[in-house]
N, C-alpha and C positions, 0 to 999 in steps of 0.2 A: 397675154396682157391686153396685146389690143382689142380682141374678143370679146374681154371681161368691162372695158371702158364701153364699148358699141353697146354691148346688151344694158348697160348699166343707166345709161343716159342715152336722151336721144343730141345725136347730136347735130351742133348750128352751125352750118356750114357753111361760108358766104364765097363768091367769089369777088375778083376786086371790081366789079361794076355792080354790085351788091350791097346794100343795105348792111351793116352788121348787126349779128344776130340781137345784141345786148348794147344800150348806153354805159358810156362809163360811168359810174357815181362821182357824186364829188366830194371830197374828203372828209366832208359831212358824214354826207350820205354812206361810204362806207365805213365810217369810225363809229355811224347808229347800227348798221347791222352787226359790227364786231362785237358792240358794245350787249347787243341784244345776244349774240350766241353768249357771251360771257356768264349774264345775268344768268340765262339759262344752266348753265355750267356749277352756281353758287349755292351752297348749302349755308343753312342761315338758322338760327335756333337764340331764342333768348336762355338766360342760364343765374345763378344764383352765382354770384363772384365769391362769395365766403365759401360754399360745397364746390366748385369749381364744375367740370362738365367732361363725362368719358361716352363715349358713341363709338360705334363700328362704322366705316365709310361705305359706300356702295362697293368701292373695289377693295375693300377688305382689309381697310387701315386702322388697326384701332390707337386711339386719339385720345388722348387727356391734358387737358387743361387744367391748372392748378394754380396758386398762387400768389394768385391778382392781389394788386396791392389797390384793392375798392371794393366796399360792401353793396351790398345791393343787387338789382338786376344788370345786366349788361348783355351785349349781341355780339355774338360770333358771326362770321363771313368765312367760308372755309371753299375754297375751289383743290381738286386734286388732278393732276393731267397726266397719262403715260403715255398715249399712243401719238405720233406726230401728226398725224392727220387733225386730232384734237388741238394740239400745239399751233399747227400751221395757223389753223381757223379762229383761232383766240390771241395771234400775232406773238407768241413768247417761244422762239426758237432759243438754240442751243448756243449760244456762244460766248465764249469767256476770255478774258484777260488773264494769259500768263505771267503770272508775278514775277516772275526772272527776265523775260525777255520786253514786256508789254504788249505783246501782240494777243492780238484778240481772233482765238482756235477755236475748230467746233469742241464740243463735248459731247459722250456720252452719257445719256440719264439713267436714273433708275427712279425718275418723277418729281413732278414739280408743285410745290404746295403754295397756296394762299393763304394765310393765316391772318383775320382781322379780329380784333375785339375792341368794342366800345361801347360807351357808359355816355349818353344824351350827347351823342355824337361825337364825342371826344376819344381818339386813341388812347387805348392802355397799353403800356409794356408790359413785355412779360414772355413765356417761354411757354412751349406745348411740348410732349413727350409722342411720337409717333413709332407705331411697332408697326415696319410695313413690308409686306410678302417679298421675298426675296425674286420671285417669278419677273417682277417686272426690270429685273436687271438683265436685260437678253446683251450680251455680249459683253460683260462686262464681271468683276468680282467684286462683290463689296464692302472688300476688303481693301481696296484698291481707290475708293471712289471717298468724297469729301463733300464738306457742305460747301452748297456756293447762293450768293444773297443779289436781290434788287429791288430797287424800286418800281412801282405801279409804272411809269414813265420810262423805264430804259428796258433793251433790249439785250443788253450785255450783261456778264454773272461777272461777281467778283467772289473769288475764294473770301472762306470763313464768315463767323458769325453763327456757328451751332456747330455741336457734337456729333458725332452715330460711331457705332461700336455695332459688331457682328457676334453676339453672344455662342456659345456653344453650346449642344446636346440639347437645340431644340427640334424635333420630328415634325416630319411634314407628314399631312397624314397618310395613315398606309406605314408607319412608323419606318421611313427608309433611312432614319438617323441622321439624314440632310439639313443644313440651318435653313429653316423656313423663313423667317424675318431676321431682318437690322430695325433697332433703335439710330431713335432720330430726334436727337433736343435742339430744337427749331424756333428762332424767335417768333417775333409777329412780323411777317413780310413776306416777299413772294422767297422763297427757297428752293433751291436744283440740289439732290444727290448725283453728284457726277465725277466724270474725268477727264481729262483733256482728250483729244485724241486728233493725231497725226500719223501721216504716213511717208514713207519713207521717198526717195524722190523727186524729182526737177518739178518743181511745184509751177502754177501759172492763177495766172485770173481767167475767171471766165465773166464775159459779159453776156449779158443778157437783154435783146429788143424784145418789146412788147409791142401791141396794136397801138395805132393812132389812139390818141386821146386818154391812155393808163400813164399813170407816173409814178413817182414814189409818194405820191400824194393818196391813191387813189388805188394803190396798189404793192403789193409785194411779192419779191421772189426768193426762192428758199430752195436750198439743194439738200439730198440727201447721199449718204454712201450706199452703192450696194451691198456691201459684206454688211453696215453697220444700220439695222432698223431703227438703234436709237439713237439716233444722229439729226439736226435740221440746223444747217448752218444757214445763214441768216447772209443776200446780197443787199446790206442797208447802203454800198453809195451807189449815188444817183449822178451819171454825168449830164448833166440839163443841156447842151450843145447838143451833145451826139447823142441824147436820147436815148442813152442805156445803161441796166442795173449789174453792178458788179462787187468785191466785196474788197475788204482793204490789203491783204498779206501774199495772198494765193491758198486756197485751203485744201488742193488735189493734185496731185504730181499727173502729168503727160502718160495717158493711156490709161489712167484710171476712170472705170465707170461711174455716173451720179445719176440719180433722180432730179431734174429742175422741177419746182412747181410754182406755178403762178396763181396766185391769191388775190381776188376782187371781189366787187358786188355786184347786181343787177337791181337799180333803183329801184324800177318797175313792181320786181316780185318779192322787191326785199327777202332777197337770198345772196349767197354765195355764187361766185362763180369765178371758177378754174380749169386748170389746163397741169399736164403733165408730159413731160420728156426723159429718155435714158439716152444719157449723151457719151461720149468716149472722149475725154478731155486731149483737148490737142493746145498749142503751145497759141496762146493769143487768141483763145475759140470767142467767136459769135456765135450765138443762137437765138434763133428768131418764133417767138410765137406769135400768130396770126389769129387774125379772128373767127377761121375756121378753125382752129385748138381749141376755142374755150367752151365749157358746160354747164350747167346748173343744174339741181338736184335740193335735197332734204339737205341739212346740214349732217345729218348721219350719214345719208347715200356718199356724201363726198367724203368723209370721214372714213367710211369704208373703201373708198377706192383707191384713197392715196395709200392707208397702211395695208390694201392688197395688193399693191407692187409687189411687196415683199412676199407674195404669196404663191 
């Protein structure tokens, strides 16, 4: 892995009587880059509200829109996300509120949708129909997994607010009799097929330093499971004293392994830039990224790095 990061990026290596490599952005600054990967990320199509609107996605989701209660022209906004690297870089990690307990666990996905429609700028309600490849459920059954909903502004999923059903005797091709797709009736909002997921265990927090001058303003940190590729638990508090990110419950029991990744900008190149750790969770852990850790690259280069951990 670490082979794979060296060749991949060059990397800025500073010592501490050193310059660092990269300015922090300021919250501006990195909420314009996010905002620009996202834009990037957006599939957009005007459409006839009476005939309604059926497309195939690049990753192979067919989609229909139906419904609307408005004649006329009107625009679609459609983002689809699987891989967390993608996740990470467009700031919508895994995390939700258990309805029994209240605590807010990671989850695992099997994708997370954007769904906007509007008519001279005004939202329309309404509901989409999604048939989507059962492939992207890597750990997970989906039979097992449920709708979860948020707003453009939060980073946490709340169960319900749409359907999916796992139909049977549909063939993947090669005819191996396997259910290739779930349905999925999806309002208009960001939507997660997912499920909680916990492990067993003396569970702890981890915190997490960054370099001089990142904060939760300017920056983000995000852990992954190693068994679980589609996992990105989200460390959204920030202790502003001791200047470090950690998350609210404890989401990893003592001696299990994670992925930390660290999420920023570089004003300069208006890109990304990050940094990645596998850490062995111990009871009360710190962990420290320096500004010899961090990299830049394409927004895909890092996209492919983070979901090649797993590789």
């Amino acid at each position: 892995m670490g082979m794979f990061l060296a060749l991949a990026f060059t990397s800025c290596k500073t010592g501490d009587d050193e310059t660092p490599a990269y300015q922090p952005p300021s919250a501006t600054e990195f909420a314009e880059i996010r905002q620009n990967f996202l834009d990037a990320l957006t599939q957009t199509q005007t459409f006839d509200a009476t005939e309604g609107l059926a497309f195939t996605s690049p990753k192979g989701v067919n989609v229909n829109i139906y419904g609307l209660s408005a004649t006329g022209n009107v625009q679609l906004r459609y983002i689809e996300l699987f891989d967390i690297g993608t996740m990470a870089l467009a700031n919508r990690p895994l995390m939700g509120k258990d309805y029994f307990t209240e605590k807010v666990l990671p989850l695992v996905t099997g994708g997370e949708f954007f769904i906007e429609v509007t008519q001279n700028g005004t939202k329309l309600d309404g509901n989409a129909n999604l048939q989507v490849p059962v492939e992207y459920t890597i750990g997970a059954d989906p039979a097992e997994m449920s709708i979860w909903t948020s707003d453009e502004e939060s980073t946490v999923w709340v169960e319900g607010g749409g359907e999916m059903a796992l139909p049977g005797g549909v063939d993947q091709p090669g005819g191996s009799g396997a259910t290739s797709y779930y349905y999925c009736w999806l309002p208009f909002s960001w939507t997660n097929i997912d499920w909680l997921y916990s492990l067993p265990g003396e569970q702890t927090q981890l915190r997490v330093k960054v370099p001089n001058g990142y904060d939760d303003t300017n920056a983000s940190i995000y852990a992954a499971f190693l068994t679980q590729p589609n996992t990105l638990a989200s460390l959204d508090v920030y202790d502003k004293e001791v200047k470090y990110f950690t998350e609210h419950t404890g989401i990893a029991p003592i001696g299990y392994q994670m992925f930390l990744i660290f999420i920023s900008g570089d004003p300069k190149g208006k890109q990304f830039v990050y940094a990645t750790k596998l850490v062995t969770v111990e009871a009360n852990q710190y962990v420290t990224f320096t500004d010899a850790d961090l990299h830049t690259g394409s927004a895909q280069q890092i996209i492919d790095a983070i979901n090649g951990l797993y590789k």
